[in-house]
N, C-alpha and C positions, 0 to 999 in steps of 0.2 A: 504494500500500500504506500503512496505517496507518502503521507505524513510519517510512517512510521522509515522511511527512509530519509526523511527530510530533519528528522530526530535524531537518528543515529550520524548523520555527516556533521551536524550539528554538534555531535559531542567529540568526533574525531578531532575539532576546531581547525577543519581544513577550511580556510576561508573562498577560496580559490572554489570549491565545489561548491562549497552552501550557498555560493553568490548564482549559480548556475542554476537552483530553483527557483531565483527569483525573474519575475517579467523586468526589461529596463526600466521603465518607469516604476516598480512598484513603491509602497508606501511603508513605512512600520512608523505606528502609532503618528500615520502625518508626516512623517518626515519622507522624503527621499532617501531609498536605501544606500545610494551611492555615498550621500552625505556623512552614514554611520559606518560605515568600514572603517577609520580610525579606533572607531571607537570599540567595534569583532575584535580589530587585530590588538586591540591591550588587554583585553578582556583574555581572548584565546590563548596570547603570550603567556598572561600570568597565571593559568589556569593550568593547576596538575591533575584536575582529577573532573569530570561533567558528566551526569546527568538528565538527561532531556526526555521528557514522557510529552504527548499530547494525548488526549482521553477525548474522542467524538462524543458531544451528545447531541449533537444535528444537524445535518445536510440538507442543503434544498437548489435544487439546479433550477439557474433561473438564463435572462436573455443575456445576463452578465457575468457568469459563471456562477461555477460553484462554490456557495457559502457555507462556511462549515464555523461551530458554534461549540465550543468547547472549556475543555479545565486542562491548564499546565501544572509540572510539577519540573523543579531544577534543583539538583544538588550539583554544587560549586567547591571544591577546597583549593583556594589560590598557594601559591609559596608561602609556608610557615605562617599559615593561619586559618582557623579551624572550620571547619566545614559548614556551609550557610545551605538552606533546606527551605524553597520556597516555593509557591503554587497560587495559581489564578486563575482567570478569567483570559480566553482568548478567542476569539475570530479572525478567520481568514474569507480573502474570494479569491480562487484558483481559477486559473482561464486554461482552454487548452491552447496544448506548447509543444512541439514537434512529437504528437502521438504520446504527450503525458501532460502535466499540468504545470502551472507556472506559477506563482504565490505573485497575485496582484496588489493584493493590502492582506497587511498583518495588522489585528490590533489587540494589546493586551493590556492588562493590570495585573497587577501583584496583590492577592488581598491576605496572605501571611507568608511570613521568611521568620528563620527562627535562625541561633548559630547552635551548631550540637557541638555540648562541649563533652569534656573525657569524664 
């Protein structure tokens, strides 16, 4: 399944791929994705250990692709410092894209993050 491929490149933090599900134009949270690539590549540098779940709770194919309506889950442990464990809210629209799909808008919120200590 898309997402669940789109998750796992996501956590290899090969930015180089993960930028390859996106359409040129697309959006995360409004912005221009091209914009936030500095901001993958500090994120992915400093990151030893990711993470990345999408959980579907609904789909609906419409004249402007597929909207998909869901809960994330991310665990993070950067260099020497202790593992952040967070989950939300997210929607996508996925268009299709050379016989697969393309992530046109991402949008999410974060509504808990915890740090797991020892």
């Amino acid at each position: 399944m898309f997402l669940s491929r789109y998750a796992k490149t996501y956590e290899t933090r090969n930015l180089p791929a993960l930028l390859r599900f996106f359409e040129p134009d697309a959006l995360e949270n409004g912005k221009p994705i091209r914009e936030l690539v500095p901001v993958y590549e500090t994120n992915f540098r400093r990151a030893e250990k990711l993470h990345y779940r999408i959980n579907v709770g609904r789909m609906e194919v419409g004249e402007d692709g597929v909207k998909v309506d869901g809960s994330f889950t991310l665990s993070v442990q950067f260099s020497n410092e202790a593992p952040i464990e967070s989950a939300g809210a997210i929607q996508l629209t996925l268009v299709r894209h050379r016989g697969d799909f393309g992530v046109k808008r991402i949008n999410y919120s974060f509504t808990k993050s915890r740090t797991i200590s020892d």
